[in-house]
C-alpha positions in Angstrom: 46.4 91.6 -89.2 43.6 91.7 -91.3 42.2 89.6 -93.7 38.4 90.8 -94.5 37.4 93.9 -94.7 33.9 95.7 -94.5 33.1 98.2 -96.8 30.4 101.0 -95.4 29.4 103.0 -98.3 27.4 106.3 -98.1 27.4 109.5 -96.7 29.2 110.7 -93.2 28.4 114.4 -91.5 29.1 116.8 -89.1 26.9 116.6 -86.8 25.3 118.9 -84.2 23.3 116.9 -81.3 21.4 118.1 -78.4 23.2 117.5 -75.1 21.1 120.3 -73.0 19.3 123.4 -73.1 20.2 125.5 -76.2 23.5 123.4 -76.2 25.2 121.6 -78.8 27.9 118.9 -79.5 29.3 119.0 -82.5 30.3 115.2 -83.9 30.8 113.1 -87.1 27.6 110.9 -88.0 25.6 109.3 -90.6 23.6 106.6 -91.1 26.0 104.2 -92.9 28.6 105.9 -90.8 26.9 105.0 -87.4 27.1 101.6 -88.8 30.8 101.6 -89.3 31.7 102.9 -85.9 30.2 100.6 -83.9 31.4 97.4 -86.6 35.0 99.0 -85.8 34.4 98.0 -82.2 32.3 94.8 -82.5 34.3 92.8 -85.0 37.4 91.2 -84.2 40.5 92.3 -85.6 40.6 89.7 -88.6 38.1 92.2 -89.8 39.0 95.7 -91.5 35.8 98.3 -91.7 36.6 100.9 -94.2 34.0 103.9 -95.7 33.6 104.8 -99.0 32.0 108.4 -99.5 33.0 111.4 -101.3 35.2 113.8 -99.1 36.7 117.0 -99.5 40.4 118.5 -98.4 39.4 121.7 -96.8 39.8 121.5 -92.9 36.3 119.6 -92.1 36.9 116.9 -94.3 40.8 116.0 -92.6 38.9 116.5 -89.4 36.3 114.0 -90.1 39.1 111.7 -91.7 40.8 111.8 -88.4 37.8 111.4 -86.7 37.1 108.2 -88.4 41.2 107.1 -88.2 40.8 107.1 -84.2 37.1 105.1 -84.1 38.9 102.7 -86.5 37.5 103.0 -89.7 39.8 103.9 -92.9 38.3 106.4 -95.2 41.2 106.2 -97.5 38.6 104.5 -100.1 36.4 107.6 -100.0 37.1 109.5 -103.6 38.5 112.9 -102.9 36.5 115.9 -104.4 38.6 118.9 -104.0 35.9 121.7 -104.3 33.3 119.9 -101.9 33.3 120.0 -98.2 31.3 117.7 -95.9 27.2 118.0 -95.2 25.9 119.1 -91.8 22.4 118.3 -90.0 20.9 119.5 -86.7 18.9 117.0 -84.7 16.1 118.1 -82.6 14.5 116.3 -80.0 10.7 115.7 -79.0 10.4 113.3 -76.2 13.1 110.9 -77.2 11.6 111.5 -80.8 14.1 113.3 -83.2 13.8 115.1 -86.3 16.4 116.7 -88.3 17.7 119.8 -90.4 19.9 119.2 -93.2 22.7 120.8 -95.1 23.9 118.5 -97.6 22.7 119.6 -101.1 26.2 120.2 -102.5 28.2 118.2 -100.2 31.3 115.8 -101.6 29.7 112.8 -100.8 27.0 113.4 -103.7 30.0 112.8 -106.3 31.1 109.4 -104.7 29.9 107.7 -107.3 31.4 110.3 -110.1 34.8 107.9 -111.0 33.1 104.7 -112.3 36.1 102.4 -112.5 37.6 104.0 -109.2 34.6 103.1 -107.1 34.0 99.8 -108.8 37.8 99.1 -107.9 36.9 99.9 -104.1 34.1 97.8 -103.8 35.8 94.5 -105.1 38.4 95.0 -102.8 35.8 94.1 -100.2 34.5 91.3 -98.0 30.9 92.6 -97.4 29.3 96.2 -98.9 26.8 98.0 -96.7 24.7 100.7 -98.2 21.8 102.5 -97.7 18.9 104.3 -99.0 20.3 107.5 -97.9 23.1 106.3 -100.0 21.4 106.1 -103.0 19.8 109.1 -102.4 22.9 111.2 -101.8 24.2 109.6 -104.8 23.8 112.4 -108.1 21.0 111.2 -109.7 22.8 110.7 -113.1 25.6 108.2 -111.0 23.0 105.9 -109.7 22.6 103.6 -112.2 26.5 103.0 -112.3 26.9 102.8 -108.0 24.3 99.8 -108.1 26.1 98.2 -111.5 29.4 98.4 -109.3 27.0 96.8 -106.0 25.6 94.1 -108.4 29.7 93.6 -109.8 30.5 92.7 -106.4 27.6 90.5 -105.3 27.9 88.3 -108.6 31.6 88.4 -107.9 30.6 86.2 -104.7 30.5 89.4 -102.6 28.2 90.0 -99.5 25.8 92.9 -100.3 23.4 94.4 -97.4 21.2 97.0 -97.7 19.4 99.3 -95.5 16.2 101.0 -97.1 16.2 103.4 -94.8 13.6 105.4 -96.7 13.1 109.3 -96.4 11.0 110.7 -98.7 12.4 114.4 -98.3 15.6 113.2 -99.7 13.9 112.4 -103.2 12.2 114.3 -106.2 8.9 112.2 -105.1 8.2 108.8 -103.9 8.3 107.3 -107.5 12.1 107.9 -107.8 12.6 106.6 -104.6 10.4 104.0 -104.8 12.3 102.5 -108.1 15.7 103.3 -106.4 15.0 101.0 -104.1 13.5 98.8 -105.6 17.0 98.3 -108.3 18.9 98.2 -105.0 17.2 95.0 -103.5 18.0 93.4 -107.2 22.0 94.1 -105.8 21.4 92.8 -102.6 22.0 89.5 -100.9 20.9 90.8 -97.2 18.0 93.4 -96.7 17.0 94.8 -93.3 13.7 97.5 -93.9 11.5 99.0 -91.6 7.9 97.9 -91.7 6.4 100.8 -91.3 8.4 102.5 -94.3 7.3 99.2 -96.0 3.8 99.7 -95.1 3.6 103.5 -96.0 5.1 103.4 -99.1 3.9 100.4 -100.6 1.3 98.7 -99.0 2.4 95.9 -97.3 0.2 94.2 -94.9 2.0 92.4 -92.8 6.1 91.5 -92.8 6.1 88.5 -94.3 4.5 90.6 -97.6 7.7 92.5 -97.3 9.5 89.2 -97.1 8.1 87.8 -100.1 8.6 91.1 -102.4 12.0 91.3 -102.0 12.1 87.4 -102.1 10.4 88.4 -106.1 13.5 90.9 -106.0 16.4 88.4 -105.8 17.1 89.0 -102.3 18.6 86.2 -100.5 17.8 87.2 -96.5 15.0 89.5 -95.6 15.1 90.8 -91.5 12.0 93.1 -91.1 13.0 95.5 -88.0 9.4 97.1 -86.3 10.4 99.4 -83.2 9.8 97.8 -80.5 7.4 95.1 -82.1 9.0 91.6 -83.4 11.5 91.3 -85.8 10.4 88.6 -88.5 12.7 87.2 -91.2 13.5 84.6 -93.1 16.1 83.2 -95.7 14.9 82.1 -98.8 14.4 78.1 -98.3 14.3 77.9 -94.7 11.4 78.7 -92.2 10.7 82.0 -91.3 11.3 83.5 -87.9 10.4 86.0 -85.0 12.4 87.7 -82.3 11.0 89.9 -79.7 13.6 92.7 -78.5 13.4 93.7 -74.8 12.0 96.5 -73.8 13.8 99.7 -73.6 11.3 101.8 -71.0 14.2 104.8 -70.7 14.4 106.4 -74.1 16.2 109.3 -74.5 16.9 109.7 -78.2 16.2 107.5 -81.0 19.0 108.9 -83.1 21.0 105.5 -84.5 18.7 103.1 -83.1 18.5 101.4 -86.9 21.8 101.8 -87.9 23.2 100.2 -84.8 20.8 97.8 -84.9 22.3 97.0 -88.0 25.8 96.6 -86.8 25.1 94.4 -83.9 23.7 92.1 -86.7 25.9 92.1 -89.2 28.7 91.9 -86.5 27.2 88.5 -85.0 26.3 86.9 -88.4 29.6 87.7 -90.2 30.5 85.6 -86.8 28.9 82.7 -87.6 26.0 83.5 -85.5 22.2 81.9 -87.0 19.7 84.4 -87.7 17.6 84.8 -84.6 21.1 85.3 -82.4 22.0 87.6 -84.8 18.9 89.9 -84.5 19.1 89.6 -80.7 22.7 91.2 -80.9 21.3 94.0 -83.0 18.4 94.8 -80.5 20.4 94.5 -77.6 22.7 97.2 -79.1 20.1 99.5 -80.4 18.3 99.3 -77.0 21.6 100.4 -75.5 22.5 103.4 -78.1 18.8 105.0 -77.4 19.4 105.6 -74.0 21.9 108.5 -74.6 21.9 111.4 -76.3 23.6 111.3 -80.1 24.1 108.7 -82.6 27.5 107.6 -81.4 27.5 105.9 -78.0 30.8 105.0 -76.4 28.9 103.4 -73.4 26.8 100.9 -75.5 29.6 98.8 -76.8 
């Protein structure tokens, strides 16, 4: 029986991922997604995961919602948009290095946010809300505003809030808009886990502890800077900060959900109980598992 649930908000895809030459497997992914699946396996069974997103009823859609009933994860929060289907990307692969192609700009998931008092309904109902970057910028520009309201509801409410930048610049009008959207989410966030190197290209951090303190000025609570391979270094607001160095992964395949299940390994050890440092151990240990396969979702590595 559960008792606490964790909400995954953002946008899941169909997705097509290299398994040989010319050769294609066709799957259900997504950065917040990723996230979910491998939470539905980590987490004991006290815990509910659940995904809110916008989905549509055609065939794709049920397919994806079945998809997601066998991993373990309840869509049934996800609004329903009857005249959208669900986005598609393509990765490709350079070394273990992937890039993607994209078919999302009218998918169902951009009107999750469209029913204000729906989704704000959804999100109470929750332990712990997990978004993303990439969920904000799915998100229709003129909903945004409202789907970090209803984040910043639930974290005064005395819920947990994380967030992911997980900044891509291709996904915005310009770095300005994203730049601001990310900076309103850390004001709704009790947990933040960026990427130095995003940090670092985009606004000029130095070093991770200049990360740390910026969102620190945001209102964030706990900052965990991920860098590759490098160290992690984080810190909660009134303690000492920290570094952990993640083992080496020397067989790289594909890089494909290395973040996102980074980010469930954490969040599934410190909504254990787990300190920090054990925490961010559990998420590199994961991650260094899921890149050694192809594809974001990795049966072998849990």
């Amino acid at each position: 029986m559960t008792n606490k649930t964790f909400l995954s908000i953002g946008e899941a895809m169909i997705e097509m991922a290299v398994v040989g030459p010319d050769t294609y497997r066709r799957g259900f992914a997504g950065d917040t997604f990723n996230t979910a699946w491998y939470l539905a396996k980590l987490l004991p069974t006290d815990w509910g995961v659940k995904y809110f997103s916008g989905l549509g009823v055609d065939a794709a859609s049920n397919e994806m919602r079945e998809f997601a009933k066998s991993s373990g994860i309840d869509m049934s929060p996800a609004r329903e948009v009857a005249e959208k289907t669900v986005g598609l990307y393509m990765i490709h692969l350079d070394g273990g290095e992937r890039s993607f192609s994209y078919w999302r700009s009218d998918s169902a998931a951009r009107q999750m946010a469209g029913d204000v008092d729906y989704m704000t309904e959804r999100f109470m109902e929750a332990d712990v809300l997990f978004f993303s970057g990439i969920s904000l910028a799915v998100v229709l520009p003129e909903h945004r505003a409202a789907f970090l309201e209803a984040i910043g509801k639930a974290r005064a409410a005395g819920k947990t809030t994380i967030f992911d930048p997980n900044q891509r610049l291709r996904l915005w009008k310009d770095q300005t808009e994203m730049s601001d959207a990310i900076s309103d989410a850390a004001k709704v966030s009790e947990i933040i886990l960026p990427s130095f190197d995003e940090e670092q290209q985009f606004y000029g951090d130095t070093s991770p502890e200049a990360t740390i303190e910026r969102y620190f000025a945001a209102g964030v609570n706990t900052v965990i800077v991920k860098n590759g391979p490098g160290l992690v270094t984080a810190q909660t607001k009134g303690e000492a900060p920290i570094t952990v160095q993640p083992n080496i992964v020397e067989n790289v395949v594909d890089t494909t959900a290395a973040g996102d299940s980074f980010n469930a390994g954490f969040c599934a050890a410190l909504l254990q109980g787990a300190d920090l440092a054990s925490a961010i151990t559990s998420g590199a240990e994961l991650a260094g598992k899921v890149v050694t396969s192809h594809g974001a979702l990795v049966n072998d590595a849990v």
